[in-house]
C-alpha positions as CSV (number, residue, x, y, z in Angstrom):
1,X,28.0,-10.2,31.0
2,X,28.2,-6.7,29.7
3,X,31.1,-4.7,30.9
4,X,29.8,-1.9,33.1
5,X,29.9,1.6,31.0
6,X,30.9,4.8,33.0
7,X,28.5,7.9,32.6
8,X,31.4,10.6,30.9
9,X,29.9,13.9,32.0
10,X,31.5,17.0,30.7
11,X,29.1,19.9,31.4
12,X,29.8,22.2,33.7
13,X,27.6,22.2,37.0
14,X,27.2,25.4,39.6
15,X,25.9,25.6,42.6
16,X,23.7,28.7,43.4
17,X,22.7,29.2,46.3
18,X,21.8,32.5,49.1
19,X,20.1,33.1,52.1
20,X,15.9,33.4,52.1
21,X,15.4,37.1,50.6
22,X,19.1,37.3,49.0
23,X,17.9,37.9,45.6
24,X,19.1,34.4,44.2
25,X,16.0,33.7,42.2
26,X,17.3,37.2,40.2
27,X,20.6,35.5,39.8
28,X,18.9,32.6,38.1
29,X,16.9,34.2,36.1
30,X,19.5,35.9,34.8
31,X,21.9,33.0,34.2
32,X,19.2,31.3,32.2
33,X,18.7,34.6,29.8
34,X,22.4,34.3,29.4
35,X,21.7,30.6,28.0
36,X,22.2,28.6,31.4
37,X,20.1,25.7,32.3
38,X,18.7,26.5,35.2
39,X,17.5,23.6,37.8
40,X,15.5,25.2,40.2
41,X,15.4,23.3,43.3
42,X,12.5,25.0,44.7
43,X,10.7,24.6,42.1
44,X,11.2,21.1,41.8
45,X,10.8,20.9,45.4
46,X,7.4,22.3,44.8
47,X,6.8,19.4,42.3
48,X,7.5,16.4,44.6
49,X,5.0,17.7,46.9
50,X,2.0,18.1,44.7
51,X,-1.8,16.9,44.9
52,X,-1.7,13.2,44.0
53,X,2.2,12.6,44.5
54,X,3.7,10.2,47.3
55,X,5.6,12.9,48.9
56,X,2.6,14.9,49.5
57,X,1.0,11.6,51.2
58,X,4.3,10.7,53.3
59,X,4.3,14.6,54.1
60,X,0.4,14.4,55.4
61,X,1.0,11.3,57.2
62,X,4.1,13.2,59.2
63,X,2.3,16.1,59.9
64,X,-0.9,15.5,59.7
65,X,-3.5,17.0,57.4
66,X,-3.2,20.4,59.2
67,X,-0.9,21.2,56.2
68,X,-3.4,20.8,53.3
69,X,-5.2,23.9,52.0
70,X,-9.1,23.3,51.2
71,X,-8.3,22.4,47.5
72,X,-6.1,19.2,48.7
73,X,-2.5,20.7,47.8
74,X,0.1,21.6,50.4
75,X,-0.3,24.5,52.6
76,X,3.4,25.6,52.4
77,X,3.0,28.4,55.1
78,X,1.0,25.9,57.8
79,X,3.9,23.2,56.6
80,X,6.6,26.0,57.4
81,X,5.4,27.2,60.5
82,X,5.6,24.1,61.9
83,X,9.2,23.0,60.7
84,X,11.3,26.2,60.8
85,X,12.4,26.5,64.4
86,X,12.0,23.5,65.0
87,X,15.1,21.4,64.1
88,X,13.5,17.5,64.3
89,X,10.7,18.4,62.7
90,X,12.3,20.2,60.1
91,X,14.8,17.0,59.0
92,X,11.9,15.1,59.1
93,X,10.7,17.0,56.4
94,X,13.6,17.2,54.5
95,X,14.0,13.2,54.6
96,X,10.8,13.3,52.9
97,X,11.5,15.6,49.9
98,X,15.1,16.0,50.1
99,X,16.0,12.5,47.9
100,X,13.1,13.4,45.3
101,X,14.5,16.6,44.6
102,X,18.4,14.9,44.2
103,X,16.4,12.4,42.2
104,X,14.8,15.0,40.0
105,X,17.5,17.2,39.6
106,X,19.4,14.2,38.3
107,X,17.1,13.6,35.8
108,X,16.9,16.8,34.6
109,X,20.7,17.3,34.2
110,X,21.4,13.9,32.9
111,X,18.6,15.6,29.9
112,X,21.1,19.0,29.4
113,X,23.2,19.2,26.0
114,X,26.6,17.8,26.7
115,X,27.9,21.8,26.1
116,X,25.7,23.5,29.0
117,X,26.3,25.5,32.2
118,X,23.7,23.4,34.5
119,X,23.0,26.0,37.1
120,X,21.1,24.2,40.2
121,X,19.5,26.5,42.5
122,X,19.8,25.2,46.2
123,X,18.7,27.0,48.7
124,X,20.2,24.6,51.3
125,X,23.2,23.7,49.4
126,X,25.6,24.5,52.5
127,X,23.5,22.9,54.8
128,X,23.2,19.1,53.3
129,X,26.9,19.3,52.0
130,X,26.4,19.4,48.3
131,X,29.4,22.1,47.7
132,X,32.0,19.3,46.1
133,X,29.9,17.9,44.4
134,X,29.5,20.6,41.8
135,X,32.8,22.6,39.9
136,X,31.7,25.8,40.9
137,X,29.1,27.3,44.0
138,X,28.0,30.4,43.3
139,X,26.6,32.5,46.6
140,X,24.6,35.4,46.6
141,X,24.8,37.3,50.1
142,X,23.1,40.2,50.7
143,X,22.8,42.1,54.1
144,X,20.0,40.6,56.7
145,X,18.3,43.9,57.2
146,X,17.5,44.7,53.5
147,X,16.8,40.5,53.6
148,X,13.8,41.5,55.9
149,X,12.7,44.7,53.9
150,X,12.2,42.4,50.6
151,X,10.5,39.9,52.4
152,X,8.2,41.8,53.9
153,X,7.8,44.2,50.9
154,X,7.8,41.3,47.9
155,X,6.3,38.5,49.8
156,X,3.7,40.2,52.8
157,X,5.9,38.1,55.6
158,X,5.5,39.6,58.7
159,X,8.7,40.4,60.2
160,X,9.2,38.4,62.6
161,X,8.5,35.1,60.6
162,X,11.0,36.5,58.1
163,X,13.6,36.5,61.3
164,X,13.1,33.2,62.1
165,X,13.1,32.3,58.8
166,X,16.5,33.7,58.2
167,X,17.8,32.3,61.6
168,X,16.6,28.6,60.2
169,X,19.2,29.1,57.6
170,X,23.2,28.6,57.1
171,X,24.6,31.9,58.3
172,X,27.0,34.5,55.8
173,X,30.2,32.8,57.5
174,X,28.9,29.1,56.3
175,X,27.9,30.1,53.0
176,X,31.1,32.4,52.4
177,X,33.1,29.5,53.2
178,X,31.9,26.9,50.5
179,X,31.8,30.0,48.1
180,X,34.1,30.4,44.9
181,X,31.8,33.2,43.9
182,X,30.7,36.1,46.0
183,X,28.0,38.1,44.7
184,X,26.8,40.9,47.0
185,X,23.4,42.1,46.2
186,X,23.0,45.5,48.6
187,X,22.9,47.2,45.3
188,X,20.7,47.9,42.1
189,X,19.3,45.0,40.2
190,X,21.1,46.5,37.2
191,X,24.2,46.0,39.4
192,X,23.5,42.4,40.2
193,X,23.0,41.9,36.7
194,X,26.3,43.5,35.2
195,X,27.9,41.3,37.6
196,X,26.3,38.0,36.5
197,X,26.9,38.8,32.9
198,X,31.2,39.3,34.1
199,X,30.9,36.0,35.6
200,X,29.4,34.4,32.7
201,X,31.5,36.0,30.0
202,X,34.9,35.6,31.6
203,X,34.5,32.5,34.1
204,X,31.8,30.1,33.3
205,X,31.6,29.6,29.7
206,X,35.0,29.5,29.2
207,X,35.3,26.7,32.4
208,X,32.6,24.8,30.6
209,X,35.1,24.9,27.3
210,X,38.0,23.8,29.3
211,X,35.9,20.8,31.2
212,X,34.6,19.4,27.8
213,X,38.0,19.7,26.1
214,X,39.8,18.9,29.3
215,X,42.2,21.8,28.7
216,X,44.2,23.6,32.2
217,X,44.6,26.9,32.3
218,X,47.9,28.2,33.0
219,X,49.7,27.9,36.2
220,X,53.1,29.2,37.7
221,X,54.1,26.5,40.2
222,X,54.6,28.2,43.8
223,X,56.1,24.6,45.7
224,X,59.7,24.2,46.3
225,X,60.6,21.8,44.3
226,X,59.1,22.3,41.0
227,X,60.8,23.6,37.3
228,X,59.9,27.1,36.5
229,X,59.4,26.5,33.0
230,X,55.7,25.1,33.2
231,X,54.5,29.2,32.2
232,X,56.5,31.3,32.1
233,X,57.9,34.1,34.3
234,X,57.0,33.7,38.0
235,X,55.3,37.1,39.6
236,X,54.8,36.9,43.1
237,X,52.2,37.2,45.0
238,X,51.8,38.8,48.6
239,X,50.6,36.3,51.1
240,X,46.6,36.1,50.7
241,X,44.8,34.7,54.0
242,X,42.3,33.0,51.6
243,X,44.9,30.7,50.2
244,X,44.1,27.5,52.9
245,X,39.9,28.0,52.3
246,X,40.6,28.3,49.0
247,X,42.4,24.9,49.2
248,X,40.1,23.4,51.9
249,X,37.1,24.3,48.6
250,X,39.3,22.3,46.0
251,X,40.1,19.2,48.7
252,X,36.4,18.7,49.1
253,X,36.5,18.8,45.4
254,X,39.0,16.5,44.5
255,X,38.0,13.9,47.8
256,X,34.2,13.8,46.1
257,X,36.3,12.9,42.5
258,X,38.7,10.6,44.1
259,X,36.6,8.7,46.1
260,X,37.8,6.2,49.0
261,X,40.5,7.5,51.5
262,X,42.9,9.1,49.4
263,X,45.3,11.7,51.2
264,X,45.0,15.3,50.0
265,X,47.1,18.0,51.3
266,X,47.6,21.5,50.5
267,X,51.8,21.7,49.8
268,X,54.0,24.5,48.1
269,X,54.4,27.6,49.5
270,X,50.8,28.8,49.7
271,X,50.6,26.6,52.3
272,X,53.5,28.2,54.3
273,X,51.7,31.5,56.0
274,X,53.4,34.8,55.2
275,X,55.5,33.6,52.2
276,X,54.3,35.1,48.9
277,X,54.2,33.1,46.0
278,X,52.7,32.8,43.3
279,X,49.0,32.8,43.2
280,X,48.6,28.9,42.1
281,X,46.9,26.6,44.9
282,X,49.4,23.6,45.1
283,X,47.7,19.8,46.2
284,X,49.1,16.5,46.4
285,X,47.1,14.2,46.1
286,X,48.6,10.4,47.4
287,X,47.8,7.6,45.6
288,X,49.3,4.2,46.0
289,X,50.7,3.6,42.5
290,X,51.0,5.3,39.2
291,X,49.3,3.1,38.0
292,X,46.4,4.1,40.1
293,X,47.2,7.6,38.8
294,X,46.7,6.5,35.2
295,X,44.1,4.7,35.3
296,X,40.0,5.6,35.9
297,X,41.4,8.0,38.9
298,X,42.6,10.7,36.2
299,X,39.4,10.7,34.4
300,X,37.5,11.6,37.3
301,X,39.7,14.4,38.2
302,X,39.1,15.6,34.8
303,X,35.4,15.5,35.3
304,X,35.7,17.4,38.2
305,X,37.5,19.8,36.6
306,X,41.6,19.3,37.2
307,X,42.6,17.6,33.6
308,X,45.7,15.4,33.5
309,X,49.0,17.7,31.7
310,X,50.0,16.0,29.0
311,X,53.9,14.2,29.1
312,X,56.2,12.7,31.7
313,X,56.3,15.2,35.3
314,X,59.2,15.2,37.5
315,X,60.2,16.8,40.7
316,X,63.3,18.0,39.7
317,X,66.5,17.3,41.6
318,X,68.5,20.3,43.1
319,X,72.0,18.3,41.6
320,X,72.6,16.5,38.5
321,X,73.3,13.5,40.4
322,X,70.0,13.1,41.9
323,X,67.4,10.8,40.7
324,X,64.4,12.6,39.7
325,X,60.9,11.7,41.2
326,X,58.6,10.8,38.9
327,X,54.9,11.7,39.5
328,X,51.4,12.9,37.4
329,X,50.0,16.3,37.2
330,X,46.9,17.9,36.6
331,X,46.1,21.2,36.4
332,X,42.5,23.3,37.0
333,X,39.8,23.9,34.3
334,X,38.9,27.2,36.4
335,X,40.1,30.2,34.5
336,X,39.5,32.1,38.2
337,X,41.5,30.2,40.0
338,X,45.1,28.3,38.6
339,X,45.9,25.1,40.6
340,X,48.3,22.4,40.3
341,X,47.5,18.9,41.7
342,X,50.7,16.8,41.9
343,X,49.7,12.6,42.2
344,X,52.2,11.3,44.0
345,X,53.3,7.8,45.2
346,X,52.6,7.5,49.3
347,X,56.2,6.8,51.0
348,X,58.2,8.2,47.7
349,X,60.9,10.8,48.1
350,X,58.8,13.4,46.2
351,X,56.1,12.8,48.5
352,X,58.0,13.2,51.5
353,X,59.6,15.9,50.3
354,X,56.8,18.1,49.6
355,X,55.5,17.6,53.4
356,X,58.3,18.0,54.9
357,X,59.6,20.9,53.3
358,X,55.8,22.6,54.1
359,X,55.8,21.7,57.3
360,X,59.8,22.9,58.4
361,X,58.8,26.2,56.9
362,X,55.6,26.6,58.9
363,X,57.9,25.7,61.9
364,X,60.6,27.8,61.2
365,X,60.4,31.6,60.6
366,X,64.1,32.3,60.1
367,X,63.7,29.6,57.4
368,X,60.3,31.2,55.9
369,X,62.6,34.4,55.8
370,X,65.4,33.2,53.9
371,X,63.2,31.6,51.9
372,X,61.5,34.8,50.6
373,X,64.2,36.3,50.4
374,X,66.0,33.6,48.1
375,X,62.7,33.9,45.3
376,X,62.6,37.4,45.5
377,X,66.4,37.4,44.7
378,X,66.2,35.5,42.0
379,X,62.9,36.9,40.4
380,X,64.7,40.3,40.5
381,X,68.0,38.7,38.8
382,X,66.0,37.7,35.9
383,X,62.6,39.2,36.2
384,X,61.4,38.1,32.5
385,X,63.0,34.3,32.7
386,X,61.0,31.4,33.1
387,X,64.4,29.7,34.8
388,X,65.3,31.9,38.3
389,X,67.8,28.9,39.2
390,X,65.3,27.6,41.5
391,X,66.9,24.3,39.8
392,X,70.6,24.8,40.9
393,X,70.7,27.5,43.5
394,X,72.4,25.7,46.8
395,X,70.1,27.2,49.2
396,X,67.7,24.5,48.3
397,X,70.1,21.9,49.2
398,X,71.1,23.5,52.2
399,X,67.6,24.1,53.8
400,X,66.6,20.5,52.7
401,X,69.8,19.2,55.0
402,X,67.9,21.8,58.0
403,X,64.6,20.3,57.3
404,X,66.0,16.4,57.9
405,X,67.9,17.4,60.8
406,X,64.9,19.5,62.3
407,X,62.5,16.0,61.5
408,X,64.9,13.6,63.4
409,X,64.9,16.4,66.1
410,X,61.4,16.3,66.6
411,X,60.6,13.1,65.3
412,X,58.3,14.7,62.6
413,X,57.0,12.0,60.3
414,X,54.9,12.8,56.9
């Protein structure tokens, strides 16, 4: 029996997606002048429904032939006025074309040159859960009421079918949340297109470099208990109320890599609200063994874009005659946003640590204060040091002591 052989896929895949009338189809078009391959899911869509196909037959024989046009090929605005609004009728619909286009789609980015940006354009890409699934989602949000101008202006839809059309979709809030990339389009097109070409230049091309060669980019760590001298000189952050979406984006991420049941959490002090750190996106990952760690596990994270850092990791001890935890770390292809994702054993002290530090200085605010005030103290001591005594300062030691005595006083467990 042939051993089984595991697809390697380095490319770099965005999701693009925005509301009916956004101006996403601009985006697109622009991405693929800038050398993007561009999988257009409407079009495709458009594709699995044509004369002759079995998705045009299984589409007639769920909604009768009061959707074909005289010449025999789908009448997409009789099809649409009967599904939008209409939520059954609607997933029906979807059920029938929905696994042809992932089918499709696959095909066509399985054909890309190892080396590409694969752009797919989804228009429902928030609403059947495909976010994780790609490195990088892309949305395009643009105010409703210049949404209904274009649509009635570019495409002769009466107003009021525009409404319900935009009503049918995901809402700003749902597509804001699943979206690493923000592009407002209230402006010019020349606008939209400067900032397409920023995002290509400075984020996407050289992500795609770092997936393929499996290269992080440089991080500061922000949790508790790790060395300074992974960068460089710390710079502090002030809190940022994104930090936990941010995480809850790269979870997602890292659960659709992983697989299984995995625990991820979101540790270091961007988890703590109102400490500022800084701005690195710290996640444990548990896994049941180093071994698990090394083995096909760290390959997928590196596919999905957190690459394994080379050597031996430790969370260091606060005194000499500690034993250090060992552990594996990975850190984030995405030059926009640093992240460090510490492997850990489940039930180790490094583990537990890391959770139960978080979680006494969410619960504690004198703590969170003495705290900041300790890393400011010692970033100002030696502002241009990648050591600030993190390592041997005793306030660690002392607010560990606080943090087991608060856990056995509320019976907190990991």
């Amino acid at each position: 029996m042939c051993p089984m052989i595991r697809l390697t896929v380095r490319m770099l895949k965005v999701g693009l997606t925005g509301g009916i009338g956004s101006g996403k189809s601009a985006v697109a078009a622009r991405l693929a002048a800038l050398g993007a391959v561009v999988v257009d899911s409407d079009r495709i869509a458009r594709e699995v429904v044509a004369p002759g196909t079995e998705g045009l037959a299984e589409v007639v024989a769920a909604f009768s032939d009061r959707v074909l046009g005289p010449d025999g090929s789908l009448d997409r605005a009789a099809l649409g006025a009967l599904v939008f609004g209409d939520e059954t009728a609607r997933r029906r619909l979807e059920a029938i074309t929905h696994p042809r286009v992932r089918a499709r789609a696959a095909a066509l980015l399985a054909a890309a040159p190892a080396d590409a940006v694969v752009v797919n354009d989804v228009p429902l890409l928030v609403e059947v859960g495909l976010a994780p699934t790609y490195h990088l989602v892309v949305v395009v949000q643009t105010a409703v009421p210049t949404r209904l101008a274009r649509l009635s202006r570019d495409r002769g839809m009466d107003p009021a079918e525009a409404g319900r059309r935009i009503a049918a979709q995901a809402d700003d809030a749902r597509r804001a949340a699943v979206a690493d990339v923000l592009l407002t389009n209230d402006g010019t097109l020349t606008d939209l297109h400067d900032a397409v070409d920023d995002l290509w230049r400075d984020r996407l091309l050289p992500y795609e470099r770092n997936v393929r060669e499996r290269h992080a980019v440089r991080a500061e760590p922000s949790t508790l208990i790790e060395p300074s001298t992974l960068t460089g000189p710390s710079t502090l952050t002030e809190p940022d109320p994104t930090w936990p979406a941010q995480y809850a984006r790269l979870a997602a991420r890292i659960h659709h890599a992983a697989g299984g049941d995995l625990r991820v959490d979101h540790v270091g002090s961007t988890a703590v609200p109102g400490l500022a750190a800084p701005d690195v996106i710290d996640i444990q990952l548990t896994v049941p063994s180093l071994a698990e760690a090394d083995g096909p596990l760290a390959d997928r994270l590196a596919e999905a874009g957190f690459p394994r850092l080379p050597g031996e990791w430790r969370d260091a001890p606060r005194r000499p005659d500690r034993v250090q935890w060992v552990k594996r770390l990975h850190g984030g292809a995405d030059p926009g946003r640093p992240v460090l994702l510490h492997l850990r054993v489940a039930g180790s002290a490094g583990w537990r640590y890391a959770l139960l530090m978080r979680d006494h200085l969410r619960a504690d605010p004198a703590g969170r204060a003495a705290y900041l005030q300790v890393k400011r103290d010692l970033v100002a001591a030696a502002p241009d040091s990648a050591e600030h005594g993190t390592l041997t300062d005793p306030w660690f030691d002392e607010e560990h002591l606080r943090a087991e005595d608060w856990a056995a006083q509320t019976g907190w467990r990991p």
